[in-house]
C-alpha positions as CSV (number, residue, x, y, z in Angstrom):
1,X,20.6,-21.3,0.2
2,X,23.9,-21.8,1.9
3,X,27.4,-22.3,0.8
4,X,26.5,-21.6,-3.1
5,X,28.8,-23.1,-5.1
6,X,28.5,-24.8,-8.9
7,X,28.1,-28.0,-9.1
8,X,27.9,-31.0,-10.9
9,X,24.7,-33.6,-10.8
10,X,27.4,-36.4,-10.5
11,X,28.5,-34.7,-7.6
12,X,24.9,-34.2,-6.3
13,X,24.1,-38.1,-6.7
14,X,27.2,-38.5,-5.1
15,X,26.6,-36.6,-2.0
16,X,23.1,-37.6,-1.4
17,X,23.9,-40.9,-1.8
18,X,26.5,-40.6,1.0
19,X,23.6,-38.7,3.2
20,X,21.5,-42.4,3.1
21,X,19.1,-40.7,5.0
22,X,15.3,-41.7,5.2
23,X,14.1,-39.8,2.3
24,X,11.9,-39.5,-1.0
25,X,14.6,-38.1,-3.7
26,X,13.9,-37.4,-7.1
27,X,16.4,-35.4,-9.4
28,X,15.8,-32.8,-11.9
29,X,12.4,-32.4,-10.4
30,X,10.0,-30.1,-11.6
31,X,9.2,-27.3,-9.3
32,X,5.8,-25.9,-10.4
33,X,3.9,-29.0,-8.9
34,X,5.1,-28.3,-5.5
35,X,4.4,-24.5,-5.4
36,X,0.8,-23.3,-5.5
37,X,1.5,-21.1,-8.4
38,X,2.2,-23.9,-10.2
39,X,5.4,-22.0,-11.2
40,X,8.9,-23.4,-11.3
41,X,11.8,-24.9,-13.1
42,X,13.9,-27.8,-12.0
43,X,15.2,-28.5,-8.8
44,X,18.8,-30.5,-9.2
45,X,17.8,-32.6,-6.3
46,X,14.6,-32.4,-4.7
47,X,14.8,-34.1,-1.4
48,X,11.7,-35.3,1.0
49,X,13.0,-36.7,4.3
50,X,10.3,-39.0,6.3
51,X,11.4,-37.5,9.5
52,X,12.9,-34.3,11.2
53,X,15.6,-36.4,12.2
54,X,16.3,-36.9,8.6
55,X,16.0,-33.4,7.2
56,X,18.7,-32.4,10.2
57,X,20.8,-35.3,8.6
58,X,20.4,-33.7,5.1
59,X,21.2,-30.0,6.7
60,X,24.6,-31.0,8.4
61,X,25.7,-33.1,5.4
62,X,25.1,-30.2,3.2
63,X,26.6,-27.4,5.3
64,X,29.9,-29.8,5.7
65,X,30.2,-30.2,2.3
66,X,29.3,-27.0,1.1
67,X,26.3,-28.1,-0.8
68,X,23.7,-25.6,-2.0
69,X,20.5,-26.4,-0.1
70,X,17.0,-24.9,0.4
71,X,14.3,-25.8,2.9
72,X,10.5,-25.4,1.7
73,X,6.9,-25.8,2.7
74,X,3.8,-26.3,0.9
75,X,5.2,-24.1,-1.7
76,X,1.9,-21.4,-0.7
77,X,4.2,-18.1,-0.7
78,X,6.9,-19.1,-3.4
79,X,8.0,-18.2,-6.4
80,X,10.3,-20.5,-8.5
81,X,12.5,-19.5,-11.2
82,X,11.7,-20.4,-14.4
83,X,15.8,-21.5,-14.5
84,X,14.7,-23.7,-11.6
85,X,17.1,-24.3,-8.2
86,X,20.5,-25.6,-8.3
87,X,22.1,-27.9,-5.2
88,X,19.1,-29.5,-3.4
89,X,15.5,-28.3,-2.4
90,X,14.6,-30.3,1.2
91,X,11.1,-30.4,1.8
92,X,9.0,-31.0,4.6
93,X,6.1,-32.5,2.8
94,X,6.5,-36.0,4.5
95,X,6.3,-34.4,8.1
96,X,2.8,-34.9,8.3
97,X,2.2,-36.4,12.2
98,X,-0.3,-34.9,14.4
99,X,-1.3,-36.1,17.7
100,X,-3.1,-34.4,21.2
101,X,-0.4,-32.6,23.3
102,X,-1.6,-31.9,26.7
103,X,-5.3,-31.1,28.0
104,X,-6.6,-28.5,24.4
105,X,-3.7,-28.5,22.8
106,X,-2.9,-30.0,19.2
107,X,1.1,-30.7,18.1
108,X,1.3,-31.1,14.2
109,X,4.8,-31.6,12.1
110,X,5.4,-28.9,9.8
111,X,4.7,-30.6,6.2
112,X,1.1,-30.8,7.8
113,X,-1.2,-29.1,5.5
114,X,-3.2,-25.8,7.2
115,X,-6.5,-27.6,6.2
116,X,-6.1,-30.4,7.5
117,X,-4.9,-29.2,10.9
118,X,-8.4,-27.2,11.0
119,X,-10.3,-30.2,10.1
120,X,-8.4,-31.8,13.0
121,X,-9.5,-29.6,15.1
122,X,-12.9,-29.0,14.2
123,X,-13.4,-32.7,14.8
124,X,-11.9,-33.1,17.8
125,X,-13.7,-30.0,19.3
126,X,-11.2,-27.7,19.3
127,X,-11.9,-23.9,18.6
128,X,-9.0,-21.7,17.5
129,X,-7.9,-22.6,14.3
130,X,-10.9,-22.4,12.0
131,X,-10.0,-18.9,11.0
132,X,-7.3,-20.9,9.0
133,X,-10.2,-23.0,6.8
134,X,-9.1,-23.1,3.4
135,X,-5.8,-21.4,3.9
136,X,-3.3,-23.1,1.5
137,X,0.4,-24.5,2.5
138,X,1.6,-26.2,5.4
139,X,1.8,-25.6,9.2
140,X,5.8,-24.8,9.3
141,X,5.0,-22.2,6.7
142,X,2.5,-20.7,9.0
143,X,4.6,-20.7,11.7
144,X,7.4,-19.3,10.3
145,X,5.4,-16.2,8.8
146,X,2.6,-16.3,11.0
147,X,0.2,-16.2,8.5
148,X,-2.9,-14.1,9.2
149,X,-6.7,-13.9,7.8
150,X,-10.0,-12.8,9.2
151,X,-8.1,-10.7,12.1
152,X,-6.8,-13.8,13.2
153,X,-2.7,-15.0,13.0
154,X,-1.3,-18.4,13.7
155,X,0.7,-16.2,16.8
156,X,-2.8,-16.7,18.8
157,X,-2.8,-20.1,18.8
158,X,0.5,-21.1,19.0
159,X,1.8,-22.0,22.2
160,X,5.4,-24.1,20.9
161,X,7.1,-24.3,17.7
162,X,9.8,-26.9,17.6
163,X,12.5,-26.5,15.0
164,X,16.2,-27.4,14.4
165,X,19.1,-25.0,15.6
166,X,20.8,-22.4,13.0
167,X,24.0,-24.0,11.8
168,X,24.0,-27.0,13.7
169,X,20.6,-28.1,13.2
170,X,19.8,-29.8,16.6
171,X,16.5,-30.2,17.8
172,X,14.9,-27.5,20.1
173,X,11.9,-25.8,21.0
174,X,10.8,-22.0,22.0
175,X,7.8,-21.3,23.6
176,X,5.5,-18.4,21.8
177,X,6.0,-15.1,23.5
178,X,3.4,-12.8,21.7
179,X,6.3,-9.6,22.1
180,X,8.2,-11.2,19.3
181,X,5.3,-12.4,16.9
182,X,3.6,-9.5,14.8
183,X,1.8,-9.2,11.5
184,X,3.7,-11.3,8.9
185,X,7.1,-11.1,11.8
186,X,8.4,-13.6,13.3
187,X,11.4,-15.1,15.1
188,X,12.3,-17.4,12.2
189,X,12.3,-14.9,9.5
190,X,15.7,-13.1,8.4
191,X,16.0,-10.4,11.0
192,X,14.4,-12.3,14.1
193,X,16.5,-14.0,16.9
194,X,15.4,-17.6,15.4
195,X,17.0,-16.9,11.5
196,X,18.5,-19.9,10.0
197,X,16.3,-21.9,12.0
198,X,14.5,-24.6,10.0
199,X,10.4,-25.3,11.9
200,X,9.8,-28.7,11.9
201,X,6.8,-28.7,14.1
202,X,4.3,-26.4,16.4
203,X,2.0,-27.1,19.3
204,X,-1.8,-25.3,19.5
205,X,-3.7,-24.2,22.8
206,X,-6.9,-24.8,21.7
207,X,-10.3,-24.3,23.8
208,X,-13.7,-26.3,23.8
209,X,-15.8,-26.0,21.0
210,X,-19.0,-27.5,19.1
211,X,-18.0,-29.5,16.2
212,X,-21.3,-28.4,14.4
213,X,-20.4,-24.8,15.2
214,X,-16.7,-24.8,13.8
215,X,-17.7,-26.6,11.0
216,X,-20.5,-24.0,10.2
217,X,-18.1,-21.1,10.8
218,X,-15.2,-23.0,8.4
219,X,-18.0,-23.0,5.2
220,X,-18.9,-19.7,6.1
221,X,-15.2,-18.7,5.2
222,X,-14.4,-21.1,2.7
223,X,-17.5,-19.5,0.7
224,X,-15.9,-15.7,1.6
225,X,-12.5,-17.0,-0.1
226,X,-14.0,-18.7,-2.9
227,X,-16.4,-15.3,-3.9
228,X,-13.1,-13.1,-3.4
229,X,-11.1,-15.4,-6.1
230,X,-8.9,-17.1,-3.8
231,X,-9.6,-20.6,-5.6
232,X,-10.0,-19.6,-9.6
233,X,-6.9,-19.8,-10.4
234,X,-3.1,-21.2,-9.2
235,X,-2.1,-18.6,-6.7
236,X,0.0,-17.5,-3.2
237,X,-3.2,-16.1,-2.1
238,X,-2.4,-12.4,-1.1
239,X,0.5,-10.9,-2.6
240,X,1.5,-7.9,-0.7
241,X,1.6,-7.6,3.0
242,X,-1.1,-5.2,3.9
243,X,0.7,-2.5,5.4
244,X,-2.0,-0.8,8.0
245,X,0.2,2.9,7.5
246,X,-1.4,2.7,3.6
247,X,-4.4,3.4,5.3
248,X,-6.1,1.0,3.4
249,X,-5.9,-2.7,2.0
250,X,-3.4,-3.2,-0.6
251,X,-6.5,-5.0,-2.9
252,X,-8.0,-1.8,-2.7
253,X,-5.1,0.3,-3.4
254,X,-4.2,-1.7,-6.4
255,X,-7.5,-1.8,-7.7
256,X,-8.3,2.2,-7.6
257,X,-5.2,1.9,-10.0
258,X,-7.3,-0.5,-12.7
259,X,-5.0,-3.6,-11.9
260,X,-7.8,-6.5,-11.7
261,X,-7.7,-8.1,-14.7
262,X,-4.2,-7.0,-15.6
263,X,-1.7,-9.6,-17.0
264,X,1.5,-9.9,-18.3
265,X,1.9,-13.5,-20.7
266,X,0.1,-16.0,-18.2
267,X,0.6,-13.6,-14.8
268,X,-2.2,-12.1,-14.0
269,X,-4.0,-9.8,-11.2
270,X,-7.3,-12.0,-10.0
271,X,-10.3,-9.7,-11.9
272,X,-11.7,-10.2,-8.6
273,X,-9.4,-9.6,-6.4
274,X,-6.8,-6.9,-6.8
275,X,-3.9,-8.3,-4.2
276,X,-4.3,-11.8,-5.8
277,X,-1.9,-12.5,-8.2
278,X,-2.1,-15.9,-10.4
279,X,-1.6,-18.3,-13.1
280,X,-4.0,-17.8,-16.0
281,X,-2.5,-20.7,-17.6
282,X,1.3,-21.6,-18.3
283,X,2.7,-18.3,-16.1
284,X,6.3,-17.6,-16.5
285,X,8.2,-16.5,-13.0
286,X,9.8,-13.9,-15.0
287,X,6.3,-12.3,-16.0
288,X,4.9,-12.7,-12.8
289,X,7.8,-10.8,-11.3
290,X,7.2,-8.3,-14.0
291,X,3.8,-7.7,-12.9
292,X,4.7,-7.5,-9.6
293,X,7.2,-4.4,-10.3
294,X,4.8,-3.6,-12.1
295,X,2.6,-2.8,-9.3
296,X,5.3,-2.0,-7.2
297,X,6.1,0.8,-9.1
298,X,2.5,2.1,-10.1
299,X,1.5,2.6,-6.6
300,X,4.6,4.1,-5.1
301,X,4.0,6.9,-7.9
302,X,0.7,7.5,-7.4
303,X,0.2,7.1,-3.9
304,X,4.0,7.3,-2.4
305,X,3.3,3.8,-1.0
306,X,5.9,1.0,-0.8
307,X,4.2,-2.7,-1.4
308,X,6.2,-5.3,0.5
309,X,5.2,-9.0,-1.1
310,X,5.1,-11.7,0.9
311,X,6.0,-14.4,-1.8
312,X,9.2,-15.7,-1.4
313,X,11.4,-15.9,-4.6
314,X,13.7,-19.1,-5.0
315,X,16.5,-19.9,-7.5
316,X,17.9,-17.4,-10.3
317,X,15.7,-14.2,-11.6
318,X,18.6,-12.8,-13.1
319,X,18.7,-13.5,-17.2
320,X,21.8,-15.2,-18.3
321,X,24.6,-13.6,-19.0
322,X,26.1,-13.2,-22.7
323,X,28.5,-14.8,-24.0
């Protein structure tokens, strides 16, 4: 969020209104369909722009009129308040484009989901992604985090991220220099040179590879996900970050401390799968943070370990105050 203030929905009409940008806008919006936790109260204004061009439009008019405003993916590492989001939510859904860029390469627009940029690939012959089959969210969010799975992270492939400037939200591109990607670290993220920088697209090196191959290899680890849980149930996939100084994988931490299985309300811990957390049913936010302090606070006293998550939390957790 930036330049938090209250206000009104007249105001908010108001205001986007004024914006006329290219957009899908819809107010009041529930915020559980657009998260894969399927968690979420309202958003005041939930904004889709057709074009980066747009969402940059959206970003300057809200930073000169001081109007709340929050930029999301796919929703596949984010947890919504059950209070929902005041001011506007800006998505990147609509940035769906993808096109060849350059002799092996692949350029997609962030609202892109991850599957379907593997798919892509796999059917164009292009090895390098399919470590990503069946990941859920969108390609901005991968970028941003540099989402990682079967000893593979996005940071390999990626040879370009385009995105729009901090605080004045022109256009520009980096190229990937692997010194400041890591495990879950990134440029873009809160302490990297890139923060407040909103990803709007990325570019792929890609090399040659059998279509029949990829696609074999993609089943192989959609199957892996689906025996491990990944699909049963609403979910961010992983939870925690998995910490290599644990000296083991947070799943297996958790579960040496009986946590498959255990739920608070409609939160619950994957029975099996330890470091997934999901929606049984009609999850609150405010029990699934409970769970997760819950395991927060289990294994730092049994083990001395501190468990990062990777969701992102968005809107109000605090409980209104008295009056």
């Amino acid at each position: 969020m930036v330049g938090y203030h209250a206000i009104s929905m007249t105001t908010l009409r108001k205001f986007i209104e004024k914006c006329n940008i290219d957009a899908d806008i819809a107010y009041d919006e529930p915020m559980a369909p657009h998260t894969t936790f399927r968690i979420g109260g309202p958003a005041d204004v939930f904004a889709r722009p057709r074009t980066p061009e747009a969402l940059a439009a959206l970003l300057k008019a809200a930073r000169d009129e001081g109007v709340p405003v929050a930029v999301v993916g796919g929703g596949a590492n984010l947890l919504v308040a059950d209070a929902g989001v005041r001011g506007v939510v800006a998505s990147t859904e609509l940035l769906r484009g993808a096109r060849p860029d350059g002799d092996g390469r692949l350029f997609a627009e962030a609202g892109l989901p991850v599957v379907v940029l593997v798919r892509m690939a796999m059917e164009a012959g292009l090895a390098g992604l399919e470590f990503a089959a069946g990941l859920p969210g969108s390609v901005g969010g991968a970028a941003y985090m540099n989402a990682r799975c079967y000893e593979r992270e996005f940071a390999d492939a990626l040879v370009r991220v385009d995105y729009l400037e901090p605080g004045t939200f022109r256009p520009a591109s980096v190229a990937v220099d692997r010194s400041a990607w890591a495990y879950k670290r990134t440029p873009f993220m809160p302490d990297g040179a890139l923060a407040g920088a909103v990803v709007v697209g990325a570019a792929f090196g890609l090399s040659p590879g059998d279509p029949a191959s990829l696609a074999a290899r993609m089943a192989e680890l959609e199957a892996d996900r689906a025996a491990k849980g990944h699909f049963d149930y609403p979910s961010a996939g992983s939870l925690f970050k998995n910490d290599r100084s644990h000296g083991r994988p947070v799943g297996r931490i958790l579960d040496e401390l009986g946590f498959k299985g255990r739920r608070i309300g409609d939160a619950m811990v994957n029975p099996k799968h330890a470091n997934i957390f999901v929606n049984a049913g009609e999850a609150r936010a405010s029990d699934m943070v409970a769970l997760i302090d819950e395991a927060r606070a289990a294994a730092r006293a049994a083990f001395g370990v501190e468990l990062e998550p990777e969701v992102a939390m968005l809107g109000s957790f605090q409980p209104p105050a008295r009056a």
